[in-house]
GUVOMI-858320 format. One record per residue: residue in three letters; x negated, y negated, z of N, C-alpha, C in turn. Coordinates in steps of 0.1 Angstrom, whole numbers, padded with zeros to 4 digits, always signed. Layout:
alaXYZXYZXYZ...
! end
This chain:
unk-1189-1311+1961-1188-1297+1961-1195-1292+1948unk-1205-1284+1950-1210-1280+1935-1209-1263+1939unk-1201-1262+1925-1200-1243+1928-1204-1244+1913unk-1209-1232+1910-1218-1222+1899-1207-1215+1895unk-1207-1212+1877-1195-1202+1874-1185-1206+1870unk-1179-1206+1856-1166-1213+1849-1154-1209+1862unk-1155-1193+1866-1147-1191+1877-1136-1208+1886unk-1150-1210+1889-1141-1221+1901-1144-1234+1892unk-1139-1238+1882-1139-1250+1872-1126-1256+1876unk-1113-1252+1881-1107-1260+1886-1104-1265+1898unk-1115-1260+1904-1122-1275+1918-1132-1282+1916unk-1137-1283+1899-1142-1291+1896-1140-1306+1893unk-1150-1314+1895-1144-1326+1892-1142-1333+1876unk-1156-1321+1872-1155-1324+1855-1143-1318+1843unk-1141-1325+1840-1132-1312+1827-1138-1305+1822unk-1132-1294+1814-1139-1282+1809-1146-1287+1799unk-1141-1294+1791-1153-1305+1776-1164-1303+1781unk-1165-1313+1792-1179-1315+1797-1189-1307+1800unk-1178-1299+1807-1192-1285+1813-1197-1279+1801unk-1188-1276+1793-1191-1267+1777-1201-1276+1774unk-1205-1287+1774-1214-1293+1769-1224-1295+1776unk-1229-1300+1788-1238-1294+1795-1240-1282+1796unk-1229-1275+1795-1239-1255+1794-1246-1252+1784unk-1245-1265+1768-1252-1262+1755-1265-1268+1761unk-1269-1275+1769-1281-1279+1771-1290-1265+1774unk-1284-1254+1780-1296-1243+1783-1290-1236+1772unk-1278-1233+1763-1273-1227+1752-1272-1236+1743unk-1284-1236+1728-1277-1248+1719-1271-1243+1713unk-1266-1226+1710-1260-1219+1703-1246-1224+1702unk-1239-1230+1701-1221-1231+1702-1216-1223+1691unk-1203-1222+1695-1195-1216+1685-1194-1219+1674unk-1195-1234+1667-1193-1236+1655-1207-1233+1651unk-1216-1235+1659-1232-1231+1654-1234-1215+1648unk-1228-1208+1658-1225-1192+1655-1215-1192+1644unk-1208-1200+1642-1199-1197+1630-1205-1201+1615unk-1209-1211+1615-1223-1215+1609-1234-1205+1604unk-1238-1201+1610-1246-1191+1612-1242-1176+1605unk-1227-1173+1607-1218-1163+1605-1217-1165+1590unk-1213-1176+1590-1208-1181+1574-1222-1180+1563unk-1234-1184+1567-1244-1180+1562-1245-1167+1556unk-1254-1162+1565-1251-1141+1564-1240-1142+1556unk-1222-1147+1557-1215-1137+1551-1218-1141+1535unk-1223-1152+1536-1221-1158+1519-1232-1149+1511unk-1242-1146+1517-1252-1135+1512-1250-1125+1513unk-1241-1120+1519-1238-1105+1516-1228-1107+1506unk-1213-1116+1504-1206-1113+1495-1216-1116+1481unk-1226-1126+1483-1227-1125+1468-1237-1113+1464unk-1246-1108+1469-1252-1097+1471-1240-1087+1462unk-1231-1083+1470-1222-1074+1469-1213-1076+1455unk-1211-1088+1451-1205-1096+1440-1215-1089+1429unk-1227-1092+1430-1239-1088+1420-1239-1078+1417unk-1238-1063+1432-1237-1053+1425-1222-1050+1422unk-1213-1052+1424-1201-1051+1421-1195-1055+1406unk-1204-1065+1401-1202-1066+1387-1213-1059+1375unk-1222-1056+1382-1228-1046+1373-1222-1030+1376unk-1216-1026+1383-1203-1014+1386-1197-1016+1375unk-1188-1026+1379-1182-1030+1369-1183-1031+1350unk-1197-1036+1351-1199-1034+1336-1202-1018+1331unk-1208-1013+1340-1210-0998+1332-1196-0990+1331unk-1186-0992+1345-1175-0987+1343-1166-0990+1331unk-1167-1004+1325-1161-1011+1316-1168-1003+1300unk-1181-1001+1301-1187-0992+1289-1184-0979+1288unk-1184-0971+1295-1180-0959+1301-1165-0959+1294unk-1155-0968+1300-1146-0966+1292-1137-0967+1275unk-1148-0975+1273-1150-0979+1260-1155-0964+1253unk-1164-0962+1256-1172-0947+1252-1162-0936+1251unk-1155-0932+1261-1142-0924+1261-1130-0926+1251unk-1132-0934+1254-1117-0945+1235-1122-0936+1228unk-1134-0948+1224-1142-0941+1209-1142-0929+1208unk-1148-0920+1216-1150-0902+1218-1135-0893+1215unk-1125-0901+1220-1108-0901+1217-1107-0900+1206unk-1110-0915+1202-1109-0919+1182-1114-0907+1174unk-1125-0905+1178-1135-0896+1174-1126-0884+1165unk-1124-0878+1179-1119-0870+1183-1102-0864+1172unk-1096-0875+1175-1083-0879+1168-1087-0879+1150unk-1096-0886+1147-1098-0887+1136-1105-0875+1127unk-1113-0870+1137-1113-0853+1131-1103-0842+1128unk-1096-0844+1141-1082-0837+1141-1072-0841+1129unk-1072-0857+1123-1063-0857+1110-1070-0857+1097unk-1086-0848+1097-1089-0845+1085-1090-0834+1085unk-1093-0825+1092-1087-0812+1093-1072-0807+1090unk-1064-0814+1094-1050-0817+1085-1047-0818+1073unk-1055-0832+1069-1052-0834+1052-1057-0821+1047unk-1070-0817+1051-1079-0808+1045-1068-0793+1043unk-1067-0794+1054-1055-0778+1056-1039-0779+1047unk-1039-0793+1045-1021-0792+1037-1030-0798+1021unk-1040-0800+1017-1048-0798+1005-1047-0786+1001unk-1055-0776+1010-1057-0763+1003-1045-0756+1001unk-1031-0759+1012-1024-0753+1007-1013-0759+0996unk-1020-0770+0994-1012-0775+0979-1017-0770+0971unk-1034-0765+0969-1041-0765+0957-1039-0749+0954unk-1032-0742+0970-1031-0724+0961-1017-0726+0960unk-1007-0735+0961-0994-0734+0951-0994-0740+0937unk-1002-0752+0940-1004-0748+0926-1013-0741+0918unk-1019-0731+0924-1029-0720+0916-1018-0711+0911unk-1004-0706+0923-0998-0700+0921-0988-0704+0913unk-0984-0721+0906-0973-0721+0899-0978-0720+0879unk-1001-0727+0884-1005-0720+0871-1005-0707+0866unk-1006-0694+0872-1002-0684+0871-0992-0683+0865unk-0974-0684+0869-0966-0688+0864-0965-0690+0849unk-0970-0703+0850-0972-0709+0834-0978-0705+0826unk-0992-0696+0830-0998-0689+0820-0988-0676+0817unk-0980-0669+0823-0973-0659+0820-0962-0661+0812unk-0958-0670+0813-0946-0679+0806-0949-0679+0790unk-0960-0685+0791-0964-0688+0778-0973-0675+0773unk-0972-0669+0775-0977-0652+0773-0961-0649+0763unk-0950-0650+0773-0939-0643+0768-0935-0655+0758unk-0935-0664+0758-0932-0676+0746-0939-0673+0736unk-0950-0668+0737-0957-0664+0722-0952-0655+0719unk-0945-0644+0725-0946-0630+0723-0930-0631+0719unk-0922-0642+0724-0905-0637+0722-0902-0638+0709unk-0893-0636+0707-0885-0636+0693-0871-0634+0692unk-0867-0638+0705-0853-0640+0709-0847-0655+0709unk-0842-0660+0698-0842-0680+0700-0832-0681+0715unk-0826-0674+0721-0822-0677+0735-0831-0671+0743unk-0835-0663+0744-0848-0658+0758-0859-0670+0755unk-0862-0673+0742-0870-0688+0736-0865-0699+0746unk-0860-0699+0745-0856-0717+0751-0849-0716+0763unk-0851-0700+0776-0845-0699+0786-0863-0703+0790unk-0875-0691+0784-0884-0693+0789-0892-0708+0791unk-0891-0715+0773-0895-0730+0775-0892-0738+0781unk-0876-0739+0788-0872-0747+0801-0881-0746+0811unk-0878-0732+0819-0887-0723+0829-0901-0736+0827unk-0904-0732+0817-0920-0739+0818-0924-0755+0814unk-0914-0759+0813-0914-0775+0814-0908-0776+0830unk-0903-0770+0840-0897-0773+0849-0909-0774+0859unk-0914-0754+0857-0927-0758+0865-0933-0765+0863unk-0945-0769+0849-0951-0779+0847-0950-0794+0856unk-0937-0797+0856-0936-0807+0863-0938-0806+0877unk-0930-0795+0879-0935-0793+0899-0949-0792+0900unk-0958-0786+0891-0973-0783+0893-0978-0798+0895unk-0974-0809+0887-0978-0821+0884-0975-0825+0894unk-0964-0825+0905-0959-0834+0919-0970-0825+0921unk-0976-0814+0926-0981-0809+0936-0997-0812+0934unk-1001-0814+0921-1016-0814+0922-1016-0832+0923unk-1007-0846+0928-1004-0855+0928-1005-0856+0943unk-0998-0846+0954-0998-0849+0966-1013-0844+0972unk-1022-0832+0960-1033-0827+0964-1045-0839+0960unk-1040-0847+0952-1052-0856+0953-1046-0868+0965unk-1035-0867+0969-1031-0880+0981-1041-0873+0993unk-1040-0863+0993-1046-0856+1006-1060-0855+1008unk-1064-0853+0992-1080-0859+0991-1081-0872+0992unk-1076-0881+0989-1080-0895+0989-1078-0899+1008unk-1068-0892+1009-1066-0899+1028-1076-0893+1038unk-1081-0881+1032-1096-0868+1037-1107-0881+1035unk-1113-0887+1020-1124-0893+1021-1124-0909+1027unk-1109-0917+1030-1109-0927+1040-1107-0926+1056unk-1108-0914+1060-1108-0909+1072-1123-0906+1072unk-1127-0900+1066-1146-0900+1069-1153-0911+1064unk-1148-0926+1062-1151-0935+1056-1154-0936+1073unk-1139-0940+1076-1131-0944+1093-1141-0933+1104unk-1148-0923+1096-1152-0917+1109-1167-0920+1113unk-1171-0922+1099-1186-0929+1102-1183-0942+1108unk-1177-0950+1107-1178-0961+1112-1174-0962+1127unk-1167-0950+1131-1167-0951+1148-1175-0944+1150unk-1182-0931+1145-1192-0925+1154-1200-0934+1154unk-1201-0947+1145-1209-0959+1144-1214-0965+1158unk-1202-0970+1160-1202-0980+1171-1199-0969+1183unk-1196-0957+1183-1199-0947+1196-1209-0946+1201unk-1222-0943+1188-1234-0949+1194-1242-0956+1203unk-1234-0970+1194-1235-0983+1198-1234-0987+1212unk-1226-0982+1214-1217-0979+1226-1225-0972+1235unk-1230-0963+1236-1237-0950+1246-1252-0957+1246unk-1257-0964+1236-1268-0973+1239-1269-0984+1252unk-1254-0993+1249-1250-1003+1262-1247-0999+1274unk-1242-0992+1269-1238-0982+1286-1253-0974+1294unk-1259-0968+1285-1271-0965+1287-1280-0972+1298unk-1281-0985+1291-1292-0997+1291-1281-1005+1306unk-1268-1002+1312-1259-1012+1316-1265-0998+1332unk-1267-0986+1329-1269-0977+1343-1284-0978+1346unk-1293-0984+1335-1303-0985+1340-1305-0994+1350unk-1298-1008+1344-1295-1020+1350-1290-1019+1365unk-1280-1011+1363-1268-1009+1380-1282-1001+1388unk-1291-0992+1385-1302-0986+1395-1309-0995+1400unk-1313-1006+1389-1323-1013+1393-1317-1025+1405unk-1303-1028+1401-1295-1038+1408-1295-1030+1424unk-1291-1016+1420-1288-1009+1433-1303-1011+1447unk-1314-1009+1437-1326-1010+1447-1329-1020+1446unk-1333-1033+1438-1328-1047+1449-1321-1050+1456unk-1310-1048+1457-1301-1053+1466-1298-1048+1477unk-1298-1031+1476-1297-1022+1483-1297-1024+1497unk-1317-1026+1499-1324-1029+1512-1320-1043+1517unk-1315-1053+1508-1315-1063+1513-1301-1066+1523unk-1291-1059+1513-1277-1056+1517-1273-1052+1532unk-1279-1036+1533-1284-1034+1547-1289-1041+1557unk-1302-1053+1554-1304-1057+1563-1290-1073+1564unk-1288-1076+1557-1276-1087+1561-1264-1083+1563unk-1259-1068+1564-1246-1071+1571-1248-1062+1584unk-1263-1058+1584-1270-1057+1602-1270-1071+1608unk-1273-1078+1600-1276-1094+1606-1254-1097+1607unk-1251-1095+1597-1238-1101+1599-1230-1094+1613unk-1231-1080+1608-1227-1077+1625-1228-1083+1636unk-1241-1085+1640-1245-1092+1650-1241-1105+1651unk-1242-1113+1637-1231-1128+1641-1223-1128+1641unk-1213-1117+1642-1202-1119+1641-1196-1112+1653unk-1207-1105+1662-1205-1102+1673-1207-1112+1690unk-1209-1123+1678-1207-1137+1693-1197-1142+1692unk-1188-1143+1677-1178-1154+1679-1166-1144+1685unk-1158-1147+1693-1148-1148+1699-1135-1140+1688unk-1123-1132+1693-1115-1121+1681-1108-1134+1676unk-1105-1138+1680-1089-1152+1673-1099-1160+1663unk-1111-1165+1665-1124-1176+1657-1124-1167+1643unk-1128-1151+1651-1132-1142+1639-1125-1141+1631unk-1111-1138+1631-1103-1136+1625-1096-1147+1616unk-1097-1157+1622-1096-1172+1611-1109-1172+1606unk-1114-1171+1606-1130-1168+1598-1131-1160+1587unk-1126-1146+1591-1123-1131+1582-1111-1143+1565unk-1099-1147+1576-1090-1145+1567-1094-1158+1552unk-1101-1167+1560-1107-1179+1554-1117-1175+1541unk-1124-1163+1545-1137-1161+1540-1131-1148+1526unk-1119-1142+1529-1112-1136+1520-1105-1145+1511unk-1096-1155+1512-1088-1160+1509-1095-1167+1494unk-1111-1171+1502-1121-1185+1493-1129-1178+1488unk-1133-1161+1489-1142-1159+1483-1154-1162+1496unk-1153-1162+1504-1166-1168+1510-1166-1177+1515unk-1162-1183+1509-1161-1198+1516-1152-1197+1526unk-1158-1198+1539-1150-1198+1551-1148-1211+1558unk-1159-1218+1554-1159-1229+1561-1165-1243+1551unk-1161-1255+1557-1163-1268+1549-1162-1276+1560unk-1174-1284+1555-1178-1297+1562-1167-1305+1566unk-1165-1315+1575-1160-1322+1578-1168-1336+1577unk-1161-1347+1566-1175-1354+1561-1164-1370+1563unk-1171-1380+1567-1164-1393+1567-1166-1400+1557unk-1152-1403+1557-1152-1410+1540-1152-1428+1543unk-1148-1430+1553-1150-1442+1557-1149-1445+1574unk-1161-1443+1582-1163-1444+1594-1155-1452+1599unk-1159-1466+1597-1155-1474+1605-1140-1474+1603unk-1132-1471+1597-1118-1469+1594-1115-1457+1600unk-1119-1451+1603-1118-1436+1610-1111-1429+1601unk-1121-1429+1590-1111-1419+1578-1117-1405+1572unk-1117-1395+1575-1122-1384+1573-1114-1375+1566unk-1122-1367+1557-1119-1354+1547-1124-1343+1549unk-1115-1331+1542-1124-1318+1541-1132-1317+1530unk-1146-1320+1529-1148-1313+1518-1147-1304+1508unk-1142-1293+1513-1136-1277+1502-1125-1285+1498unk-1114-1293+1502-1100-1297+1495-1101-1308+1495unk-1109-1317+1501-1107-1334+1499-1097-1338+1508unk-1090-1329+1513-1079-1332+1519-1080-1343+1534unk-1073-1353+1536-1079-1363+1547-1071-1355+1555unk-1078-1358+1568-1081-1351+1579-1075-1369+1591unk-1067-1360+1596-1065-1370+1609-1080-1373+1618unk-1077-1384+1626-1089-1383+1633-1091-1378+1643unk-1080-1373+1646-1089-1363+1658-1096-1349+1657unk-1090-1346+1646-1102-1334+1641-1115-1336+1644unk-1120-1345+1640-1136-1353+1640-1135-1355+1656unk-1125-1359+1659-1132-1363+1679-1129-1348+1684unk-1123-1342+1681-1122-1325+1690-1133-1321+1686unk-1141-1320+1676-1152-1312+1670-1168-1319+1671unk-1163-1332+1678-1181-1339+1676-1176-1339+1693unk-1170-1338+1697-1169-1335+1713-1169-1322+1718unk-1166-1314+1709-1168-1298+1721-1169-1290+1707unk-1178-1287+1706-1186-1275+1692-1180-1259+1694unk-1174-1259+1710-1169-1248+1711-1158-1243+1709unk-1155-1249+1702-1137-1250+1698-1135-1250+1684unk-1131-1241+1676-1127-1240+1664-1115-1250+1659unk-1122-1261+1649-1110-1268+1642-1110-1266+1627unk-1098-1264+1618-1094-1256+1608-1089-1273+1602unk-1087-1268+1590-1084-1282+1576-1066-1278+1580unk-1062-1286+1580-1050-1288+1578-1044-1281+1567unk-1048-1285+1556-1048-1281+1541-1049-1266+1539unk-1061-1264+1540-1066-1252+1535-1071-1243+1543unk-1074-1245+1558-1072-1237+1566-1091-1230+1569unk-1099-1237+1563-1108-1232+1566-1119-1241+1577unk-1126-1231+1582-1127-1241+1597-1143-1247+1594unk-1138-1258+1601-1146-1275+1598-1159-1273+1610unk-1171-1279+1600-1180-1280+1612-1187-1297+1606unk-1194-1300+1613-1203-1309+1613-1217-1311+1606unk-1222-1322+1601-1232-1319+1587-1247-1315+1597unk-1248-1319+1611-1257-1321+1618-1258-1305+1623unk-1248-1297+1625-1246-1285+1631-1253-1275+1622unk-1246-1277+1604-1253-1269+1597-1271-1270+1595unk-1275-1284+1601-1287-1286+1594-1294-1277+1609unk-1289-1283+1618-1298-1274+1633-1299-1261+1628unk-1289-1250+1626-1290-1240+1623-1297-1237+1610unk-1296-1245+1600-1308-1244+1593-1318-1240+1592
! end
């Protein structure tokens, strides 16, 4: 009985293996070949996207640097305008306690009372001394005013510094943007389309594989010693029972996954056809 059509496969006399594999004779495409294929495209577009993603990254990272400093900046003007403002008004109290003292000693020359004498010479040893704390805190306020503009040159220093890298890091991200741009577009047009043969359950162990590794969705399935029938994944090393190797070198249409690590195994001959 020969009927045409997976349809009537179970009045067939072949198993399903077999037909999947005579149907690769007019299709050499198989699923692990399409996955293959899938995994190609995706690795060029993540790293494409990696490339521009880390030049993003660097200007965003300068950018914020730039804002600090412009902050600092900022901050450090605001506390010399301070010192400067509690200077001046230390320097008109004590304009106002020399006044004082000059008057004092106006009437100390002029007295001739030995008690109004020695009420006023107190008076003016007392201020004297408050004049002396105050023109003391007026030079603290000058001294903290000229290491704050020490401090300010030296960051508008490196703010510079700064708006030059960032500068030179957006020229970089434009030029990254139009290399990769065109190329980007055309590979996840290409990725669409390969990833519009494999099958939703394949894709999806594919997707989760290809997130998990960075890309790496998939790893060889490589024999570490044939004739012992001893086989590994290459991404984990991890040995691999042997029937992984006979499900996968028998029916290519069938997705087999690492035990280990979960990412799906193909054959060294599969990746080179599709090559």
């Amino acid at each position: 009985m020969v009927v045409v059509g997976e349809l009537a496969l179970w009045n067939s006399p072949f198993p399903l293996v077999a037909w999947r594999r005579s149907a690769n004779l007019t299709n050499p495409m198989t699923l692990i070949a399409d996955l293959v294929r899938l995994h190609q495209v995706d690795s060029q577009v993540r790293a494409l996207r990696s490339r521009l993603d880390s030049s993003e990254h660097y200007v965003a990272l300068q950018e914020k640097q730039r804002l600090l400093l412009a902050a600092r900046i900022d901050e450090i003007k605001s506390q010399i305008r301070q010192h400067q403002a509690t200077g001046v008004n230390h320097e008109a109290e004590s304009g106002s306690v020399k006044a004082r003292i000059d008057s004092l000693r106006n009437q100390l020359n002029n007295s001739t009372n030995p008690k109004q004498y020695a009420a006023v010479l107190n008076e003016l040893k007392l201020l004297q001394t408050q004049r002396d704390e105050i023109d003391e805190l007026t030079i603290d306020q000058i001294q903290k005013t000229d290491d704050l503009q020490v401090k300010l040159v030296e960051v508008e220093r490196l703010y510079s510094e700064r708006i030059k890298v960032s500068d030179a890091g957006k020229v970089e991200l434009n030029t990254c943007r139009g290399e990769v741009g065109a190329r980007l577009g055309e590979l996840d047009r290409e990725r669409t389309v390969a990833a519009s043969k494999i099958p939703q359950r394949d894709l999806d162990t594919f997707n989760r594989a290809a997130d998990l590794y960075d890309g790496e969705a998939m790893a060889e399935l490589v024999a570490v010693d044939a004739r012992r029938r001893e086989y590994s994944c290459a991404a984990c090393n991890m040995e691999l029972p042997v029937e992984k190797f006979a499900s996968l070198s028998s029916n290519p249409n069938i997705s087999v996954t690492c035990t280990s690590c979960h990412r799906i195994l193909f054959l060294s001959q599969v990746s080179s056809a599709v090559g």
